[in-house]
N, C-alpha and C positions, 0 to 999 in steps of 0.2 A: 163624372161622366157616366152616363144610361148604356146599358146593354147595350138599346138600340141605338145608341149614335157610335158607339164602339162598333157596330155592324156594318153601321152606313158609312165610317170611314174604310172598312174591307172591302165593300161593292164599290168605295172610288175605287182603289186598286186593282180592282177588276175591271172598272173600266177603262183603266190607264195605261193598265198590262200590254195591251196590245198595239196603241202608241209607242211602246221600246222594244217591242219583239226584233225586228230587223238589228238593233244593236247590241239586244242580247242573244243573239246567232251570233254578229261577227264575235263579239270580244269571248263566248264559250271558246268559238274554232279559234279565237286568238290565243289565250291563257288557258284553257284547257285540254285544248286538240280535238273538244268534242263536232260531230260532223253535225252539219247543219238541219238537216234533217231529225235528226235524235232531239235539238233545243227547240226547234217548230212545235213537235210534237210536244216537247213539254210543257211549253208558254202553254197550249192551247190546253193541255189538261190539269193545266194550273187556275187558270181560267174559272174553271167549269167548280173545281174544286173550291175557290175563295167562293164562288156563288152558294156552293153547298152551306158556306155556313147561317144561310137564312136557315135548314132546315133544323137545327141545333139548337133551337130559342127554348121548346122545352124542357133538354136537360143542362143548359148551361145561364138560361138570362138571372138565372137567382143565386150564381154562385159569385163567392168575394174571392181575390189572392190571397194567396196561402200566408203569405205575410203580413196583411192586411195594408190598408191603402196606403197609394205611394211606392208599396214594393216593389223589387223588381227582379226578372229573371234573367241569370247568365247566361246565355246561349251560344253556345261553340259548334258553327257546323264545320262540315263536308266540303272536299272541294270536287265530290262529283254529284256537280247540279248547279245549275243556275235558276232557275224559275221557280221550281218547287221550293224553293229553302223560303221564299214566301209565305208556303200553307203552313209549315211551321213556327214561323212569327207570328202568322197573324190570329193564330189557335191559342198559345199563349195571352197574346195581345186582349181579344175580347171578352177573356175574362176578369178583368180590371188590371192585369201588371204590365209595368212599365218594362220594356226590353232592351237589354242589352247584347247586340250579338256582334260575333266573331266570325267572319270568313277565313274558311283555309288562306294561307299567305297567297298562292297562285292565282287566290282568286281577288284579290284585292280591286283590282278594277272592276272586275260584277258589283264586286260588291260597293265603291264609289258609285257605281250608277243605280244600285238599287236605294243607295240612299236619297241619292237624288229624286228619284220616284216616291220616296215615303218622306220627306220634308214637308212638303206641301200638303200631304193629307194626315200623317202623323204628327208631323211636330218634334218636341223633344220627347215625346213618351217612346217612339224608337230611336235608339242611336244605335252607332257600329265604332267599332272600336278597331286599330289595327297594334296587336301585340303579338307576339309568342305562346303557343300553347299553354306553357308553365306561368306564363307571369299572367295570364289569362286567369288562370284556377287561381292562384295565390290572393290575386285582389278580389276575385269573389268570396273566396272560403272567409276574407277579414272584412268585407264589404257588411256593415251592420244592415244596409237595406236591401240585401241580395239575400230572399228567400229559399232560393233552391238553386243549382245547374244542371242543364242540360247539355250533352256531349254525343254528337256523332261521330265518331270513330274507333279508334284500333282499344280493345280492350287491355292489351298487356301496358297501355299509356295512362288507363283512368285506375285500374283494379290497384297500384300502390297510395291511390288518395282514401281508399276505406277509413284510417285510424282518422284523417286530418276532418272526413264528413263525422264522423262518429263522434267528435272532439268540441267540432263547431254545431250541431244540432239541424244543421240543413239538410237536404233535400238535395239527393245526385238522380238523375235520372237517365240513365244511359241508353246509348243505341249503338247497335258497333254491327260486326261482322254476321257471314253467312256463309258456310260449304253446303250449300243446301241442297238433298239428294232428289234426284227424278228419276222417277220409276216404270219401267213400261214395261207392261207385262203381256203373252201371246195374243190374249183379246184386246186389245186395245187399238184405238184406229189410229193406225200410222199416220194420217195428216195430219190431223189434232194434235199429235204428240209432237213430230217433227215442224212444225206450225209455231208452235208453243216455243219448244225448243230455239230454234232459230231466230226469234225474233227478241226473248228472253235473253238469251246469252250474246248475241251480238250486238243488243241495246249499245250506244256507249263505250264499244269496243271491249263489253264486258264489264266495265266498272259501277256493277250495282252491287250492292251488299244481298241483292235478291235473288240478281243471277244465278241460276242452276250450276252448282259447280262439282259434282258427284254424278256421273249419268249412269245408272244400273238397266241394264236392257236384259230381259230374259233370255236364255241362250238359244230358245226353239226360234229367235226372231232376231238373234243378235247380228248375222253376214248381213243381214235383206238390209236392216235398219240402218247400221253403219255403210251401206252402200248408197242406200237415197241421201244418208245426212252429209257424205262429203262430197257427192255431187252437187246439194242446196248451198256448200261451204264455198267450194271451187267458184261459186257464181256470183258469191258479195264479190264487191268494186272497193279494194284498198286505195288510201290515197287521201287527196288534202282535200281537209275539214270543213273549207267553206265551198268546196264542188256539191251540186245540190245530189247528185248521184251515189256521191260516198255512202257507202254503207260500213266500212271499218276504217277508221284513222287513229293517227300514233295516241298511245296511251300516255297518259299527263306526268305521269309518277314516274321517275326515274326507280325508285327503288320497288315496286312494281314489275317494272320488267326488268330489272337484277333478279329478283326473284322470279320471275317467270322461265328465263333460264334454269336458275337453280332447278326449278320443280320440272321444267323438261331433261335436263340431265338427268337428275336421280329417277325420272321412270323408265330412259333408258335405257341406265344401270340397270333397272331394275325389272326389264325384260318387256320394256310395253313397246308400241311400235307406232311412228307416224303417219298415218294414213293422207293428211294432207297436210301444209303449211309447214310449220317449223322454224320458218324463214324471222329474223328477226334483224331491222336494219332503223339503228338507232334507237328511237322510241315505237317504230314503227312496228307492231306485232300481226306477223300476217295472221290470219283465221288457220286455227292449227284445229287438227281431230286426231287424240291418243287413242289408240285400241288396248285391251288390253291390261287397264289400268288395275290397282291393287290397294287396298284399302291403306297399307305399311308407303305406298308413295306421297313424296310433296304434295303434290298437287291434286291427293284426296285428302291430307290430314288439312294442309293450311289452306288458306282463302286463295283462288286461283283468281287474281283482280284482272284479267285481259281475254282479247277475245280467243280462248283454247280451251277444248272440250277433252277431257277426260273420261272414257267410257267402257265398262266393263262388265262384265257379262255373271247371273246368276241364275240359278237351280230352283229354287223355290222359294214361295211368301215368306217364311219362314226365315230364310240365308239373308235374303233383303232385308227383313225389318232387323233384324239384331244388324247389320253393318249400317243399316240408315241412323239407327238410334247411337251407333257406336260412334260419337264424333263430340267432339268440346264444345262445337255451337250448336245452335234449334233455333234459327231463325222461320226458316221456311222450307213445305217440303212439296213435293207433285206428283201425282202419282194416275198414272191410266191406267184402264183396262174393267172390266166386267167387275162381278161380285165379290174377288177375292183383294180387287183391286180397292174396293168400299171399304170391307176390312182393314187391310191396310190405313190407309189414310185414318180410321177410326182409332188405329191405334198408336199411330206415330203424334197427334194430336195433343194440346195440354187445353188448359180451360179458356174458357171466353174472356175472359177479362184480369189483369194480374192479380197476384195473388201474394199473401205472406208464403216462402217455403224455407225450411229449415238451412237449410244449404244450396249451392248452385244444384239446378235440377238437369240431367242429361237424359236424353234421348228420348226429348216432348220437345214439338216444334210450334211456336204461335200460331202460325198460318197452315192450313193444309189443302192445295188441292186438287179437287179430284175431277179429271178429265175437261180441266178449265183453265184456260190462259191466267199466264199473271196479272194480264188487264184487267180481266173481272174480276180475279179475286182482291186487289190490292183499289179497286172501284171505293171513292170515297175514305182513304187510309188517310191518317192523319185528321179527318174532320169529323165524321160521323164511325168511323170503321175504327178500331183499335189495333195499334199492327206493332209486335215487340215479338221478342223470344223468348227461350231459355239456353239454361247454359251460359258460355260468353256472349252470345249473342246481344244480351243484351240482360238490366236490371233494374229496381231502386233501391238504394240508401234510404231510410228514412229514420227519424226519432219522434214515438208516438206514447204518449205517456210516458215519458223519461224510458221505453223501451228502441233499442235500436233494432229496426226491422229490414230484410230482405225480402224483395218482391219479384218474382217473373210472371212473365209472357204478356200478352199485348195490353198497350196501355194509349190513351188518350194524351196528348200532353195537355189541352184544353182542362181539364178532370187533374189531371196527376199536377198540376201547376194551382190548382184553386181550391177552396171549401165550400160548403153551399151557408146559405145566408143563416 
């Protein structure tokens, strides 16, 4: 099959997308708790995005799979998303390999019904599979026509398969976590940043791996700021998932908000103080805002997967970037304000496109930006944009001349799954 008819079955799906939108709202708010609102929005710039990959033809219609024909790739996503996990198939998909993907278990019904939407225009070149995590990688890693995997999720889950990639000669391509800091400094225009803020981190009741989860506010501005943001906080509408109103509903993960506790206790303990929310009732995590916060707390060192904003206050460009850098991921970072604020971003930054590096690289983030919503910056991610970290954030595995190589920060999977001709 041609590039282009590999294309032309992506634009079906984009035109079919929106024939199952209404039943992919109900069954997210059903198996995932996510609000209706939040999966509208996504279908629709999921949409936008399978279109994009018309503009792709120059650096992708000449490349083969990494395996050569027939191959195929493993794919284990996320179970925060329904529509987007699409862009991800089908980036793989049009460059000649055959896919095999795995829905989180929670999402097993999304993912029955997105098969049902790619049968008829894929065929058997996608299938889905429903197993276990583990027994997921095991038949890949021994799978002779399974060229590479790809994994979105918790790194401390993929980083013990290093020796088994290293063993078998494949191609791991990870994507995992984010404590991603946002920085706002005196000059910086409080709507834009609070704008940003608010619609970033309440996405989804927080469950993006992108979500802002470190908030550093300069202290000349730190009352004013945490003053407007728990008023903007006070005014989401908690509650159930298929209300078109909802703006925050329960969080999907039980162990999520186990640990959301945890990391509200220990700050606490540890001297920080609630300025709104707190309240947690079932899976239900009300919108909380920590003042206060401390680099040594949960809910700066680990991933804060719910809607709770953690926010603490700093001295100078200088104090912020060593605490920004100082963190085990580099996914993504944000940063306002004037010309010191450019610097910044300048330096919290790693290269445009991944790279071999010696070792895990810390305190370089793939994405950085600067005085711009995460909508624009993460515009075209996964099709045309290259979006990965450093750190746990995310990596590749790969074997390149009988050498085994380590690669961070953003990457294509389109590219990172293919060779050219």
């Amino acid at each position: 099959m041609t590039f282009d008819e590999r294309l032309e079955r992506i634009m079906a799906l984009a035109d079919v997308l929106p024939r199952y939108r209404e039943k992919l709202m109900t069954l997210a708010a059903k198996s995932l708790q996510f609000a209706v609102k939040d999966t509208a929005y996504e279908v629709d710039i999921t949409i936008d995005r399978l279109r994009l990959f018309q503009e792709t033809r120059a650096f992708l219609q000449d490349r083969r799979p990494l395996g050569g024909p027939g191959s195929k790739v493993a794919l284990m996503l996320s179970y925060n998303g329904s529509a987007w996990l699409s862009t991800v198939i089908a980036s793989v998909y049009l460059v000649g390999n055959r896919v095999l993907a795995k829905f989180a278990s929670r999402g097993y019904e999304l993912m029955d019904l997105t098969a049902a939407m790619y049968e008829p225009i894929f065929g058997p070149d996608i299938s889905f599979v429903k197993m276990d995590g583990r027994s997921f990688m095991q038949a890949a890693l021994h799978d002779p026509e399974v060229s590479s995997v790809i994994v979105f999720g918790f790194d401390e889950n993929v980083l013990p398969y290093e020796e088994a990639f290293r063993r078998s000669g494949k191609k791991m391509v990870f994507e995992g976590p984010g404590v991603d800091p946002f920085i706002v400094l005196p000059d910086a225009d409080f709507k834009v940043a609070l704008d940003d803020l608010m619609t970033a981190k309440f996405s989804y009741s927080g469950q993006t791996c992108s979500a802002p989860k470190r908030i550093f506010i300069h202290r000349d501005i730190y009352e004013d700021f945490l003053e407007e943001l728990v008023a903007r906080v006070r005014k989401l509408k908690v509650g159930d998932p298929l209300d078109a109103d909802t703006d925050v509903s329960p969080v999907a993960s039980s162990l999520a908000v186990s640990r959301i506790r945890e990391q509200l206790a220990d700050g606490l303990a540890r001297g920080a103080k609630i300025l709104a929310g707190g309240r947690i009732d079932g899976n239900l995590v009300y919108p909380t805002v920590v003042r206060d916060a401390t680099d040594d707390m949960e809910g700066m060192r680990e991933e804060m997967f719910g809607p709770v904003v953690f926010a603490g206050a700093f001295d100078t460009a200088q104090e912020v970037l060593a605490r920004a850098r100082n963190h085990k991921y580099g996914l993504r970072a944000a940063v306002f304000g004037g010309p010191e604020a450019r610097r910044l971003a300048e330096a919290l930054k790693g290269e445009d496109y991944c790279h071999p590096v010696p070792d895990y690289t810390f305190g370089k983030f793939g994405t950085v930006a600067l005085n711009m919503p995460r909508s624009e910056t993460w515009k075209g991610s996964l099709v045309t944009e290259a979006v990965g970290g450093y750190g746990y954030s995310g990596w590749i595995w790969e074997t390149a001349d009988g050498k085994f190589l380590l690669k961070q920060g953003p990457k294509l999977m389109s590219v990172e799954t293919s060779v050219p001709a």
